[in-house]
C-alpha positions in Angstrom: 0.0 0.0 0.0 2.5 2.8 -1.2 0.0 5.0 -2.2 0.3 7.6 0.1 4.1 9.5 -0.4 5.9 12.6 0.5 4.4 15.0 -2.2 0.8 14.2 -1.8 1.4 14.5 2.3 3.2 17.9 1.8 0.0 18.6 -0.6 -2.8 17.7 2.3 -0.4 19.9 4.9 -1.1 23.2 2.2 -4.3 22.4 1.8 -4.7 22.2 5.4 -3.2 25.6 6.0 -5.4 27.0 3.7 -8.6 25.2 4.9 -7.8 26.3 9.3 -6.6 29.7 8.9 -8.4 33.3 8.8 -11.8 32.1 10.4 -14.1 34.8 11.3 -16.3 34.8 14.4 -19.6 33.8 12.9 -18.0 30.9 10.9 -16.2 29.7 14.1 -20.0 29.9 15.8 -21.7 27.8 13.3 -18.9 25.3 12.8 -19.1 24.7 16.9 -22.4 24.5 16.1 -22.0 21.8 13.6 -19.8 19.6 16.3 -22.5 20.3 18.6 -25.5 18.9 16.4 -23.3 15.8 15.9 -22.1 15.0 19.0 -25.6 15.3 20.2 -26.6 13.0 17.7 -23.9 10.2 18.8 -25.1 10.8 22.5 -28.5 9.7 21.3 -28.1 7.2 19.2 -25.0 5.8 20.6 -22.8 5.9 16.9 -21.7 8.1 14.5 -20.7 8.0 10.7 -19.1 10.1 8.8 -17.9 9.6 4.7 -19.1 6.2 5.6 -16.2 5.8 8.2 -17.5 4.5 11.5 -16.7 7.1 14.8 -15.0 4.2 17.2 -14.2 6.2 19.7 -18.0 7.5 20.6 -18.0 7.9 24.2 -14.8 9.8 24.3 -15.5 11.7 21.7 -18.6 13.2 23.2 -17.1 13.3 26.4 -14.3 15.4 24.9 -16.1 17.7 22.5 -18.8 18.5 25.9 -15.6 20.2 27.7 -14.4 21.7 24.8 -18.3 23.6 24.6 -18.2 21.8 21.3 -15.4 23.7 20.1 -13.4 23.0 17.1 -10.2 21.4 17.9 -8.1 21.2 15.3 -7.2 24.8 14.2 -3.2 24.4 14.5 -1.9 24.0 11.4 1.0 21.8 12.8 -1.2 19.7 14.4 -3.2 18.6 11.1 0.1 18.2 9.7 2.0 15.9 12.3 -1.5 13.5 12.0 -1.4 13.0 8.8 2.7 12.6 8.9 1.9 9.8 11.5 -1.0 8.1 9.4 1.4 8.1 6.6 3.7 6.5 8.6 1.5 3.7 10.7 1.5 1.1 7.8 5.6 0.6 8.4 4.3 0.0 12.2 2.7 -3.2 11.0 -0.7 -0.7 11.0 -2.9 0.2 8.1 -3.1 3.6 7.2 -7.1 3.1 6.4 -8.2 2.6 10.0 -7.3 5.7 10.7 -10.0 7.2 8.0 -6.9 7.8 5.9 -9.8 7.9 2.3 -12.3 10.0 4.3 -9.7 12.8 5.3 -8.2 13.4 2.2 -11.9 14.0 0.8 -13.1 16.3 3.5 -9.5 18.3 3.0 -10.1 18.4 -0.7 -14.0 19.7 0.1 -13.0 22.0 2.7 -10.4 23.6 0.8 -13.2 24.5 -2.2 -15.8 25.5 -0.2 -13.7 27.4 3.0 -17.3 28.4 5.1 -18.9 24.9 4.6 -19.5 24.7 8.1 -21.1 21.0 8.3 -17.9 19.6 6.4 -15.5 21.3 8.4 -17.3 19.7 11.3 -16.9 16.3 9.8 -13.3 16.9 9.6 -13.0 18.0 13.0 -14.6 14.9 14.7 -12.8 12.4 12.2 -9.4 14.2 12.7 -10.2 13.7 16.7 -11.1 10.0 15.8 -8.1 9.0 13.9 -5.9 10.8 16.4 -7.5 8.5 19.7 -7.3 5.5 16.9 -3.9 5.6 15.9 -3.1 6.4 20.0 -5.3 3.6 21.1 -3.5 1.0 18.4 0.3 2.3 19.1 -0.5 1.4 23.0 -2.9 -1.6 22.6 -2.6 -2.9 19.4 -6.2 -3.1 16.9 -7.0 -6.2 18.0 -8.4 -7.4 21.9 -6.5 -10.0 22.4 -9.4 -11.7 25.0 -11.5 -11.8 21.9 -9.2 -14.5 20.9 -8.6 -16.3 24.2 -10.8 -16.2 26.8 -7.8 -16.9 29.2 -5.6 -13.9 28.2 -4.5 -12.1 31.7 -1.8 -9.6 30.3 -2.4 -6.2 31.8 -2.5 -3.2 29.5 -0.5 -0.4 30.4 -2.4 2.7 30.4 -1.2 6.7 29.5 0.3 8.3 32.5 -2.7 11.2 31.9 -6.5 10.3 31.3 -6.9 10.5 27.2 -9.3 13.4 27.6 -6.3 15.6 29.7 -3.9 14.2 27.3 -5.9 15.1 24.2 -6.9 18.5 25.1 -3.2 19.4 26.2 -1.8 17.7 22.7 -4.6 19.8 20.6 -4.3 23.1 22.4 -0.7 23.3 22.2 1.5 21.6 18.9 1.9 18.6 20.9 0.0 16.0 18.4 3.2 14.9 17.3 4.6 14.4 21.0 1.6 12.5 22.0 1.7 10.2 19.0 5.8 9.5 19.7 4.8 8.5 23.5 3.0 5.7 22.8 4.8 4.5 20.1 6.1 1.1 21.3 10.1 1.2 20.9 11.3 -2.1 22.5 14.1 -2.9 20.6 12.1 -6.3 19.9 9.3 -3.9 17.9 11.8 -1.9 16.5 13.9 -4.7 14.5 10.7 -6.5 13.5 9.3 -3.3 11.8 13.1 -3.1 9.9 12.1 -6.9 8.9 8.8 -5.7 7.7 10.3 -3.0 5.3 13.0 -5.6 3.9 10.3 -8.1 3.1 7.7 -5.8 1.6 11.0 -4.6 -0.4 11.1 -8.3 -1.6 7.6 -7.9 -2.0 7.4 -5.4 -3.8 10.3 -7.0 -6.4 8.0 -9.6 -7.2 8.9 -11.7 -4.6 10.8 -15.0 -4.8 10.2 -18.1 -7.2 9.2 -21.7 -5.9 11.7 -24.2 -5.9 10.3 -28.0 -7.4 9.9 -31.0 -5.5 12.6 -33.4 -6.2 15.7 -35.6 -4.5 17.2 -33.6 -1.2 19.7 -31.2 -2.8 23.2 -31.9 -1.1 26.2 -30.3 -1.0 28.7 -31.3 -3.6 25.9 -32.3 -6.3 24.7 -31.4 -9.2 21.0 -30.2 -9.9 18.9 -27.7 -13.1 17.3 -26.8 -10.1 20.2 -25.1 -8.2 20.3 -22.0 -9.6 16.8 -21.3 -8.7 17.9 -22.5 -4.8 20.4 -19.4 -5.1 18.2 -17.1 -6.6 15.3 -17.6 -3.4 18.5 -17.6 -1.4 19.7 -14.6 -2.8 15.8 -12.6 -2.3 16.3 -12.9 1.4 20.4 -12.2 1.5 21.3 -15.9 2.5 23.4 -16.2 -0.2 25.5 -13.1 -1.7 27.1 -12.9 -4.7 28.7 -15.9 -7.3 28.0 -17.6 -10.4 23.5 -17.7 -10.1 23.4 -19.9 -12.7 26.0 -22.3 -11.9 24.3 -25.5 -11.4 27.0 -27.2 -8.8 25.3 -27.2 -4.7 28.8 -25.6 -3.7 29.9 -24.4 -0.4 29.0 -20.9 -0.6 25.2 -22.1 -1.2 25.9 -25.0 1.6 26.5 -21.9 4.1 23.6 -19.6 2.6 21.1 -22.9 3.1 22.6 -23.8 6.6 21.9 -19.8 7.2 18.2 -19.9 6.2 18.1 -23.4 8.2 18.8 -21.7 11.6 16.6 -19.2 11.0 14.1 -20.9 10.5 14.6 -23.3 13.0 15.0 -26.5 11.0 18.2 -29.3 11.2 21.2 -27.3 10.1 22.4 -29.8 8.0 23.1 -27.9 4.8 20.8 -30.5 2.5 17.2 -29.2 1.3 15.2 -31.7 2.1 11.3 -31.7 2.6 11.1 -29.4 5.3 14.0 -27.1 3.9 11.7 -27.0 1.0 8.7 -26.2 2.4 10.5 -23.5 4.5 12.1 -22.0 1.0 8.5 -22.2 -0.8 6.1 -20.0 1.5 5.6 -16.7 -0.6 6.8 -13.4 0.6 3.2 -12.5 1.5 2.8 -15.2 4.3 6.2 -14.1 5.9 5.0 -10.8 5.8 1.6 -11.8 7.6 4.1 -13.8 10.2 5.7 -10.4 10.7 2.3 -8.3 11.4 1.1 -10.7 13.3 4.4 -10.7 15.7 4.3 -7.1 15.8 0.6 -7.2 17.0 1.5 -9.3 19.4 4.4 -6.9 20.2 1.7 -4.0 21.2 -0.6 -6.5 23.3 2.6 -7.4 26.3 5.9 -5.8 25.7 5.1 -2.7 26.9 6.3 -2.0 30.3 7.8 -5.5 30.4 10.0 -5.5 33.5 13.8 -6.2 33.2 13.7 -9.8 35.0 11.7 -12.3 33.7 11.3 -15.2 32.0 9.9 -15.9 28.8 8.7 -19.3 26.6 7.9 -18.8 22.5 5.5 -21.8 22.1 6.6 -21.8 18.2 9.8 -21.8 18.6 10.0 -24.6 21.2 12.7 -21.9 22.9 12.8 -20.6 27.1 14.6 -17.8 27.8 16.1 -16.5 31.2 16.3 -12.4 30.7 18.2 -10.4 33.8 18.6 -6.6 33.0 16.7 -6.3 30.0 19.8 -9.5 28.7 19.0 -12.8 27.4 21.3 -14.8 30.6 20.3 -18.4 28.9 18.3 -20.2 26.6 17.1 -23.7 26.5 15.5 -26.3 23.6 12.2 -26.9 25.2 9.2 -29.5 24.5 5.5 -28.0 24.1 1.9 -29.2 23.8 0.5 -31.2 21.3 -1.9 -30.2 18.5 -5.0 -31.2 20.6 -3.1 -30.1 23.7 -1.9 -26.5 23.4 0.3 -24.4 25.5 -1.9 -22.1 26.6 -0.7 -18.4 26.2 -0.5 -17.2 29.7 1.4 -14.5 32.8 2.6 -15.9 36.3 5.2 -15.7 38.2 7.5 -18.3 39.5 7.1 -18.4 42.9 9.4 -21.9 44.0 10.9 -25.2 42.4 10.6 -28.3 43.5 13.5 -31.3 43.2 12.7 -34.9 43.2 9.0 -33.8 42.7 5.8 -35.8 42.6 3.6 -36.1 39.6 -0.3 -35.9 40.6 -2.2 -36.4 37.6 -4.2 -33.6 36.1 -7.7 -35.2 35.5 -7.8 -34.2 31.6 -4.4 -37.3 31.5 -5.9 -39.7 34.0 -9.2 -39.8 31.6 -7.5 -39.8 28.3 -4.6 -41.5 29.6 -4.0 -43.5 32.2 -6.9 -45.1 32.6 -7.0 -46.6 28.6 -3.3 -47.8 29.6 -4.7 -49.5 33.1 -7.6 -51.3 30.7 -5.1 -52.3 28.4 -2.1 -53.3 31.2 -3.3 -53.9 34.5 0.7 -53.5 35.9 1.2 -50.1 34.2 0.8 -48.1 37.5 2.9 -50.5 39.5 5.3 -50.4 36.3 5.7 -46.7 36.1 5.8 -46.1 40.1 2.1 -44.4 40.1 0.1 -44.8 43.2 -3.7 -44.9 43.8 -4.5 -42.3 46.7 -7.7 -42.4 48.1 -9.6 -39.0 49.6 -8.2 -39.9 52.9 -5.0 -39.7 51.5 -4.1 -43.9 52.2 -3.2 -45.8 49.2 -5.4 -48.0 47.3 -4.7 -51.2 45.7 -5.3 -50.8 41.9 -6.2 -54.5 41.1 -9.7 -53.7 42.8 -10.1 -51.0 40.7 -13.2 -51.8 38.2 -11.2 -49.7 34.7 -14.1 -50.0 32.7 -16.3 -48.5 35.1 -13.7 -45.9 35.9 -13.3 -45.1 32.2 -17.1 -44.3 32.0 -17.4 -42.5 35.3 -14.4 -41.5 36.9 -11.8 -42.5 39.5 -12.6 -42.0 42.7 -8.9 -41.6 43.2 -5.8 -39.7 42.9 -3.5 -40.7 40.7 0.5 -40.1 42.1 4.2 -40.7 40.2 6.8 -41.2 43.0 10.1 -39.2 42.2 12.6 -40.6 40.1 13.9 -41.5 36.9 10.5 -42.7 35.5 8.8 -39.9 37.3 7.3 -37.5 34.0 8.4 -34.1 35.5 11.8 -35.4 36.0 13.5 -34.2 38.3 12.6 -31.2 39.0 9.7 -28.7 38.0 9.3 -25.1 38.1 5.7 -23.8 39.9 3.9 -20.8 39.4 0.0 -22.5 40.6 -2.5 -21.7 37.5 -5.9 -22.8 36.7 -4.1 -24.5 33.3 -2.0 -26.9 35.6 1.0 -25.7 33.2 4.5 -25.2 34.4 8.1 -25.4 33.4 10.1 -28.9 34.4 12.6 -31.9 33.6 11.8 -34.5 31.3 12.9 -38.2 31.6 12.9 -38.2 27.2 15.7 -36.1 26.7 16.3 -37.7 23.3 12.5 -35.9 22.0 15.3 -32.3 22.4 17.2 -33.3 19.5 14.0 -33.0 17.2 13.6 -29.4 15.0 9.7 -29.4 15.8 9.1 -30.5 19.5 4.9 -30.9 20.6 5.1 -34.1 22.5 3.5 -32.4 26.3 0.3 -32.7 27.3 0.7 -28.6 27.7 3.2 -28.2 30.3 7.1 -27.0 28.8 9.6 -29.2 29.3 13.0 -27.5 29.6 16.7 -28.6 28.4 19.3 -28.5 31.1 16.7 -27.4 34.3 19.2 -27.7 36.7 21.7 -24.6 34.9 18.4 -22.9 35.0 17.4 -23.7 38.5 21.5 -22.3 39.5 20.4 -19.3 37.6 17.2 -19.1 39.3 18.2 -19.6 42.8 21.5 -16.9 42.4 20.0 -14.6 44.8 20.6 -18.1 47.5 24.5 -18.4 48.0 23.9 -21.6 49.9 22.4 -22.9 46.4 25.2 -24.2 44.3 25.3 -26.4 41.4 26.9 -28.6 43.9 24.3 -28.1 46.5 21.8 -28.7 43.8 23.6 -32.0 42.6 23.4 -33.5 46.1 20.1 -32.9 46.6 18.8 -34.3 43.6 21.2 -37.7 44.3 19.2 -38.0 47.7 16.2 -39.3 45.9 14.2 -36.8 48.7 11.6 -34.0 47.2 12.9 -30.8 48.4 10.9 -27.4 47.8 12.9 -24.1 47.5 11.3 -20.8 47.0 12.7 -18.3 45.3 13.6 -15.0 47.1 10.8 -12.9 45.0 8.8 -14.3 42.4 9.6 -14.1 38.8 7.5 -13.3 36.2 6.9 -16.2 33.5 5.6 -15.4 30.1 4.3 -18.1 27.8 3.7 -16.4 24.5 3.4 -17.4 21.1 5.6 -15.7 17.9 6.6 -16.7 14.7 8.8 -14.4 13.2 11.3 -12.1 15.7 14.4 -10.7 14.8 17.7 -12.4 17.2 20.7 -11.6 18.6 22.8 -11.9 15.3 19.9 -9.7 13.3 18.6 -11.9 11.8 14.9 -12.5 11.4 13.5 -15.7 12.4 10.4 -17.8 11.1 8.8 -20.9 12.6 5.7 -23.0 11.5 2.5 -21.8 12.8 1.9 -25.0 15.0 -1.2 -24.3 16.2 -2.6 -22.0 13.9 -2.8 -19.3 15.5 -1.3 -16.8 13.2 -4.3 -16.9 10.3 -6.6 -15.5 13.2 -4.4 -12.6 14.4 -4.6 -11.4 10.4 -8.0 -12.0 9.6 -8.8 -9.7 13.1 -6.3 -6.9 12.0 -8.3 -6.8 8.5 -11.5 -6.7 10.5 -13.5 -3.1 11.4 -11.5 -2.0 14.6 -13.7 -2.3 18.2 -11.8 -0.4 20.7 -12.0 -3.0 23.6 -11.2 0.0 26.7 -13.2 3.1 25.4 
């Protein structure tokens, strides 16, 4: 959408100066006038169009406009100007420039400008000038979309303006402060910044027509020769994998074995240098769905990194990656295991509050039904086998052979169901707990081996972590007593231990699929869940301000 460029925006700031300046009394009266009959009418009926654009912000609006005696508010000329400059400039936000009645405003301008004392259309323009300036504000600090409309569990708070939007509007619009107000709630995490930088390269791509598929065929290794090699380097070459050479050479040499072990990392495949299925697959996704990966990350971006505190921990579901931040620094990073298709990681904020070594596993009721209990009708010893326990309400074991499984897989157990620590034990040996109503947490895993895998969903929800006990060291710094060592012996005692940490930590389990790393590069991974397609189709969707 490049339609809107310097010239035509330096045109709508003229126009603009023309169109505010030199009012006389009476026209100011009847254009307050004209706000007045309009904001009235949106009190009443509860909405408000103008040009066929939709007034989202209605109750502010009024509420603002009442204080103001229904004055006009935008008579500055550099206030006009610095909105428009900013609507211009929202689509390289991962934004689109239309939301913000981008069509409507230029036709109002254009009217006003012919006919300087229509009094009604200035009106118009007022109100829809006040509209898009509380949309694009609302969208820089929110986002478009309400991310509860999409999960009914999301618990993320938003971070509100310092000053209530009315105050902040009416000192912004009385003053030349648009352009101040807009640059506060812009969202510069560094995280936001590099993706929008992604987002220009690839519309660039975009725009270049893009990148041609590669065929299906034998894995392409190094050393061979293939017809379809010089297309590999020329999709290579789109994304700057692969730089410079002979294109049409048709030998897999080892400048194009580094550009495909390149593209492999990032996108989080087996960095093995041959382009097999999933190399292919990764190579053939168009431009365009990379791009949507990007929007959709940025979105995401607006919903929880503002005013993310320094210390935390986060988990990207899609990348099957936890990280341990301390200062605002990534401190360590793990391969981890997430949920499977019909088990998802739920996206979710709590804090760690203590670990627990040699830990206990009480099934969650969702496993014992769908689990267990098929695999006690099927093996009778797979309890005793596994080191589970039947618990009755009294908290006395029960002996499983008297257990009726059929009945039980119709109506329940009547029991808890308990894995004693050790090896076999499904947490491993050690788990991280922050209590939630998805019984998710971070812990060990007996099936180490399932790490070495490029796409990891093998939990029933829960994240399994890579090396826990260099992240438990980590965790438990602020404990001197709490060695590697320490932690070592205590795991070898075989004896559940439960160690608090000295203030919780906050855990974040979120979901991207395109971010930018350490190395600049940008990063893609497969939409497991499919979560993605729903973020798009929300941000194309009429905006519904969820907060006012």
């Amino acid at each position: 959408m490049g339609w809107l460029r310097l010239p035509l925006l330096t045109a709508f700031a003229a126009i603009w100066i023309i169109s505010t300046i030199g009012f006389a009394q009476a026209q100011s009266t009847a254009l307050d006038r004209e706000i007045r009959l309009r904001v009235e009418r949106l009190m009443e009926s509860g909405g408000l169009w103008i040009k066929q654009a939709p007034v989202a912000a209605g109750n502010l609006i009024s509420e603002f406009y009442v204080q103001r005696q229904f004055r006009a508010a935008w008579l500055l000329e550099q206030n006009g100007k610095a909105l428009l400059q900013n609507i211009a400039q929202s689509e390289a936000h991962g934004l689109d420039p239309k939301d913000f009645h981008l069509n409507e405003l230029r036709e109002l301008i254009a009217q006003t400008a012919r006919q300087e004392h229509n009094a009604p259309a200035r009106a118009d323009l007022d109100i829809l000038m006040t509209d898009a300036l509380i949309r694009l504000t609302y969208m820089h600090q929110f986002g478009k979309v309400d991310p509860v409309a999409l999960d009914d569990h999301w618990n993320f708070e938003r971070v509100l303006l310092r000053r209530p939007p009315i105050t902040a509007l009416n000192e912004a619009l009385n003053g030349t402060n648009v352009a101040a107000l807009i640059d506060s709630v812009e969202l510069d995490h560094p995280w936001q910044v590099n993706l929008t930088t992604s987002l220009a390269r690839y519309r660039a791509i975009a725009s270049r027509g893009g990148w041609a598929s590669i065929a299906s065929g034998p894995a392409l290794k190094p050393g061979a020769s293939d017809p379809r090699v010089p297309r590999l380097r020329a999709r290579l070459a789109a994304t700057g994998d692969w730089q410079g050479g002979d294109v049409d050479s048709t030998l897999y040499d080892e400048t194009l074995e580094r550009a495909v072990r390149r593209l492999q990392k990032r996108h989080g495949l087996d960095v093995d240098g041959v382009v097999g299925p999933g190399s292919l697959r990764a190579l053939n996704v168009p431009v365009e769905k990379r791009i949507g990966q990007i929007l959709a990350s940025l979105e995401r971006g607006r919903w929880i990194l503002r005013g993310l505190k320094q210390d935390f921990v986060i988990v990207n579901i899609a990348a099957f990656k936890t990280y341990l931040v301390r200062s605002g620094k990534v401190v360590w990073r793990a391969r981890s295991i997430v949920g499977r298709d019909f088990r998802k990681t739920p996206v979710f904020r709590d804090e760690i509050r203590y670990m627990e070594f040699n830990p206990t596993w009480t099934v969650p009721p969702g496993i014992l039904t769908n689990d267990i209990i098929p695999k006690m009708q099927s093996d009778p010893t797979y309890l005793s086998r596994n080191d589970f326990s039947l618990i009755d309400r009294n908290g006395r074991r029960a002996d499983a052979a008297a257990v009726d499984w059929a009945r039980a897989a119709k109506r329940g157990l009547p029991y808890s169901v308990v894995q004693a620590p050790g090896p076999k034990n499904a947490l491993g040996l050690v788990k991280f707990m922050f209590p939630n109503p998805h019984l998710v947490y971070l812990h060990d895993t007996p099936s180490r081996g399932l790490f070495s895998r490029s796409e990891r969903t093998f939990s029933s929800g829960c994240v399994r972590v890579e090396n826990p006990f260099d992240f438990a060291a980590l965790l438990l710094d602020n404990k001197p007593a709490w060695s590697r060592e320490k932690i070592d012996q205590v795991v070898a005692s075989g004896k559940t231990t439960t160690v608090h940490l000295k203030a919780p930590l906050p855990v974040l389990l979120l979901y991207w699929t395109a971010w930018v790393d350490e190395d600049g590069l940008t990063n893609f991974r497969h939409d497991i869940y499919g979560r993605d397609g729903r973020v798009l189709d929300a941000l194309d969707d009429m905006f519904v301000p969820a907060a006012l």
